[in-house]
N, C-alpha and C positions, 0 to 999 in steps of 0.2 A: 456507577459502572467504571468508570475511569479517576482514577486515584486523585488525592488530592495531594499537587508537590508545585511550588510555584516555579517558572521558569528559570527565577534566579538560582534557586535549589538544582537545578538539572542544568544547568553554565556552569556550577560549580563543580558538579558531578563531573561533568564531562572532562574540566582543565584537570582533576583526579586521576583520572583514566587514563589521561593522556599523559600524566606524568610518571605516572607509573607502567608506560608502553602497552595499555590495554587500547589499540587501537578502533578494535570493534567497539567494543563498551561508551568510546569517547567519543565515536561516530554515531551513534545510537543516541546517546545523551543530548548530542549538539542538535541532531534533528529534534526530539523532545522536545528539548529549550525555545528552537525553532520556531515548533506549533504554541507553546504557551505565551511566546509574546507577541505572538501574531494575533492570537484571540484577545490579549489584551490588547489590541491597537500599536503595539511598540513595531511596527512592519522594520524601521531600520534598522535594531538588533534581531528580530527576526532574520533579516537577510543575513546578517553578517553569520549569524549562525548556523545557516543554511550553509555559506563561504566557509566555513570553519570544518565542516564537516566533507564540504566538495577538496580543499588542502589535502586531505588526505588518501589522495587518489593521486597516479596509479601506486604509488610507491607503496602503502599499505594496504590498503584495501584497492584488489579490483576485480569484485560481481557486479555482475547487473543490475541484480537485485537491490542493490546499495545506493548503485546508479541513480537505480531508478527513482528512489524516493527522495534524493536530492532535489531530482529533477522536477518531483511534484511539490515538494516546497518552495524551490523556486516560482513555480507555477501559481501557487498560493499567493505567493509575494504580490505578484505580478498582477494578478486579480486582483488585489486589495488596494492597488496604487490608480488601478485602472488601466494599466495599460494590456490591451486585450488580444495586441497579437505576439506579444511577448507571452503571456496565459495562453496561447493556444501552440504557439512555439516548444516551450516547455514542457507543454503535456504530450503532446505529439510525440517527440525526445522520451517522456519516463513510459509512455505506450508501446515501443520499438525495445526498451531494455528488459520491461517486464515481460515480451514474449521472449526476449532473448534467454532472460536466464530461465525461465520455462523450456524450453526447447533444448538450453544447454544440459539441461537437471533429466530431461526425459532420453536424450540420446546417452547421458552415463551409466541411466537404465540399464540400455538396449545392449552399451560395450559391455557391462558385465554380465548380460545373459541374462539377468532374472530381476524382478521386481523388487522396485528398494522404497519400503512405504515412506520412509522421510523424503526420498528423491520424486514420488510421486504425489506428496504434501506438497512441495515446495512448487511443483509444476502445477496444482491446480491453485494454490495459492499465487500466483503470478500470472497465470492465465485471466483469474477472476478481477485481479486490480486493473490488468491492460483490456479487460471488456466493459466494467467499471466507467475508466477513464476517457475510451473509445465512445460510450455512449455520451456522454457529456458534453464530447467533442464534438456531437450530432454525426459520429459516424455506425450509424445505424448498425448496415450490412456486418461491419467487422465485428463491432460488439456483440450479437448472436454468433454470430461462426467461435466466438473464445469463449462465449458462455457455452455452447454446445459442445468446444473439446473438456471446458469445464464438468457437464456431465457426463461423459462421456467415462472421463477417471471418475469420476465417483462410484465404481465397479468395484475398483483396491478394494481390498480388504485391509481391517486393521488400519481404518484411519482413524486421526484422533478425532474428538467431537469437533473441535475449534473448527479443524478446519471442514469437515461436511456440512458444517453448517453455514461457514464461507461461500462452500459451492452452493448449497441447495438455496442460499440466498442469491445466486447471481442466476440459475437456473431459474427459478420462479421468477421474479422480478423481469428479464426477458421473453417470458409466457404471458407476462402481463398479469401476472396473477399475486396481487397487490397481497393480500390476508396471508399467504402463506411466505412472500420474501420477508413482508414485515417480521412475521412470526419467529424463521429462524435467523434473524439479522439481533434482536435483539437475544436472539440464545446466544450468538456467536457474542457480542456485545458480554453478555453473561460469561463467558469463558475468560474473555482477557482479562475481567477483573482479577483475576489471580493469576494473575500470567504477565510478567513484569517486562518481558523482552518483547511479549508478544504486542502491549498495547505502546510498546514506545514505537514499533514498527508501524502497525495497523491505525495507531491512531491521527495522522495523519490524511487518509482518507474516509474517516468519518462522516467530514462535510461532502466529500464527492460522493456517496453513496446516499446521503442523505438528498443532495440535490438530483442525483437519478430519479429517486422517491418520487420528488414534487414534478419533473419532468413525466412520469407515468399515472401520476394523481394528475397532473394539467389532462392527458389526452391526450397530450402532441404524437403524432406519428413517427 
């Protein structure tokens, strides 16, 4: 499902990008590099790469959305080292950016008057990682209220698959209704394989959705 490219391969990618003033692309890459040497154990080029990718803020990139997933690498880090209220710190922070650029993406909507299906991708796409991450966080209550504005867009018309199947996976999954998130998590799953931007973004929260899973297979309330 998720491509095969070693993290060294995507450090390399990234100093590419950047030298050639593709700042998004380098920012993308760095996070990528990120997650792959985190998975291998290397957490202190993880981090740095994480650092590499937060450098280029504000002065090139500044969404939230970008913000955001810094902040859940860092958050990664942080987990991995052990220290747990720096992991709860950090998630909290990419929880707050992920509504924001949500909210920023649906009020651009509203100034232009009519429905913009990328601008309302992007909002249930951000809505569903900060309910995601909220649940993780054991904050219950918020995590359904952003999975509920999450169905709620799922109304749009003309959304792409990838992302209905984002939502209907953060929808089901806060219904408790384990068969059918599983179901369209690995469709969604399915999509990014051919979707190069989409899995250097999304792949990232992998493991947090994955550990929602085992949090609604425990029982816990």
């Amino acid at each position: 499902m998720i491509t095969e490219k070693t993290a060294l391969e995507y450090l390399n990618d990234a100093r590419e990008h950047l030298k050639n003033v593709d700042y998004t692309g380098a920012f993308l890459r760095y996070i990528r590099a990120g997650c792959f040497f985190r998975e291998s154990s290397d957490l202190v080029t993880s981090f740095d790469c994480y650092n590499k990718a937060m450098q280029l803020f504000p002065k090139y990139l500044n969404k939230p959305q970008y913000t955001a997933l810094v902040y859940s690498g860092f958050a990664s880090y942080y987990r991995g080292v052990g220290k747990s209220d720096k992991f709860l710190e950090y998630l909290s922070e990419s929880v707050k950016m992920h509504v924001k650029a949500a909210e920023e993406s649906l009020t651009e909507v509203g100034n232009k008057g009519k429905k913009k299906t990328s601008l309302i991708s992007l909002a249930i796409s951000e809505y569903s990682w900060a309910s995601f991450c909220s649940f993780l966080l054991g904050e219950k209550e918020l995590a359904k209220n952003l999975a509920v504005k999450v169905a709620e867009l799922l109304e749009t018309k003309r959304l792409k698959r990838g992302i209905r199947e984002l939502a209907k996976t953060c929808e089901a999954l806060f219904l408790r209704n384990l068969d059918d998130a599983l179901f369209h998590w690995v469709r969604f799953q399915e999509k990014l394989s051919n979707d190069y931007f989409g899995e250097t973004q999304y792949y990232e929260y992998i493991r947090i959705v994955e550990n929602c899973f085992n949090i609604v297979k425990s029982g816990e309330k």
